[in-house]
C-alpha positions in Angstrom: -12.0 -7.9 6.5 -10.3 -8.1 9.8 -12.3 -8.8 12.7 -11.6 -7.4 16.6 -10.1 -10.4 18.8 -12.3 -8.6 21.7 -16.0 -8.3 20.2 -15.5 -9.8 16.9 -16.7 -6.9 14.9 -15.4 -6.4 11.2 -12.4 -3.6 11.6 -10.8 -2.0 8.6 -6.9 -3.3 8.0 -4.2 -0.9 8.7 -2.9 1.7 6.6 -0.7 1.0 3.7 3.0 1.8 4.8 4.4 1.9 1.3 7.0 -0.7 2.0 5.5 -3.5 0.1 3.7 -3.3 -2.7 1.7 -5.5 -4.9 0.8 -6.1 -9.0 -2.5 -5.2 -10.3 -2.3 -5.9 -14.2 -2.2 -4.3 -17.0 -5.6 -2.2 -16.3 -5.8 1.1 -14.9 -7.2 0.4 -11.7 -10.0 2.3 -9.7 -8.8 4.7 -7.1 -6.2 7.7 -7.2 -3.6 7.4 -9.4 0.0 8.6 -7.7 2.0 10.6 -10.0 6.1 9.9 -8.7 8.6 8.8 -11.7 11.0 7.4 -8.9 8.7 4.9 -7.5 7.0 4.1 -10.8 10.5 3.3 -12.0 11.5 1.2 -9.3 8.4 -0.7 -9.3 9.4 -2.0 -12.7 12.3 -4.1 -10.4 10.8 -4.5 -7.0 7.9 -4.4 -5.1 9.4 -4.1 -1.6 11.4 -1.1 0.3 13.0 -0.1 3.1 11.8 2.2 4.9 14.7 4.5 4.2 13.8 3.9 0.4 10.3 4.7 1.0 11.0 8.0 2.7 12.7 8.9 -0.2 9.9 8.8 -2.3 8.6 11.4 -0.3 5.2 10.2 -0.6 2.5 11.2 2.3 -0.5 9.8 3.4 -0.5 6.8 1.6 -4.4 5.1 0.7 -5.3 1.7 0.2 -7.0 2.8 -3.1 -3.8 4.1 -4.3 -1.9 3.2 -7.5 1.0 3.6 -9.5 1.5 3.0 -13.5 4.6 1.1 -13.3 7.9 2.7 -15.9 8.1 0.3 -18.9 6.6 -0.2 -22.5 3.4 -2.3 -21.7 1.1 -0.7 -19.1 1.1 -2.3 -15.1 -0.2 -0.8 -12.7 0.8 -1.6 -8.6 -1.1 -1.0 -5.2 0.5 -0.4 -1.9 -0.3 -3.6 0.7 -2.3 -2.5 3.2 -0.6 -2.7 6.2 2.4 -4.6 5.2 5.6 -3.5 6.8 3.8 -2.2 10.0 4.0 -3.3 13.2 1.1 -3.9 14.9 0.9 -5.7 18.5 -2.7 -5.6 18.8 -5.4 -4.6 16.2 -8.8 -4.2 18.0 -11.6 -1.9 16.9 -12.2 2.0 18.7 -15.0 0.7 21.3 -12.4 -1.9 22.4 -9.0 0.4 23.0 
């Protein structure tokens, strides 16, 4: 949980941007499963992007309670990091902005 610099209540972290990415094992997670042969198939190499890479994928309105079943023989499964690969210069909650 992040918490507001301002008035210390608990915020929720940013949006996953897609860019980074991280394992979760070898069982099917909870949460929506993303269906994109391109990204599963990269996964099985890398778990960071560019942004250009990303936008390739062509994947919109990324969750933190997404997944992916990565390509491969033996079942692995990632999860976008939320909010890695996003700039953000000051988080505070709504009351604060």
């Amino acid at each position: 949980m992040l918490f507001c610099p301002v008035c210390g209540k608990g915020i929720p972290p940013p949006a996953p941007s897609g860019l980074v990415w991280k394992h979760a094992g070898a069982k099917r997670p909870q949460g929506r499963e993303l269906h994109n042969p391109e990204l599963a198939a990269a996964l099985a190499s890398t778990t960071a992007f560019s942004q250009a890479e990303w936008d390739a994928f062509g994947i919109k309105q990324l969750r933190t309670d997404d997944f992916v079943r990565v390509s491969g023989d033996a079942p692995a499964y990632c999860r976008p990091v939320a909010g890695a690969g996003r700039q953000v210069n000051r988080l505070v909650c709504q009351t604060c902005r």
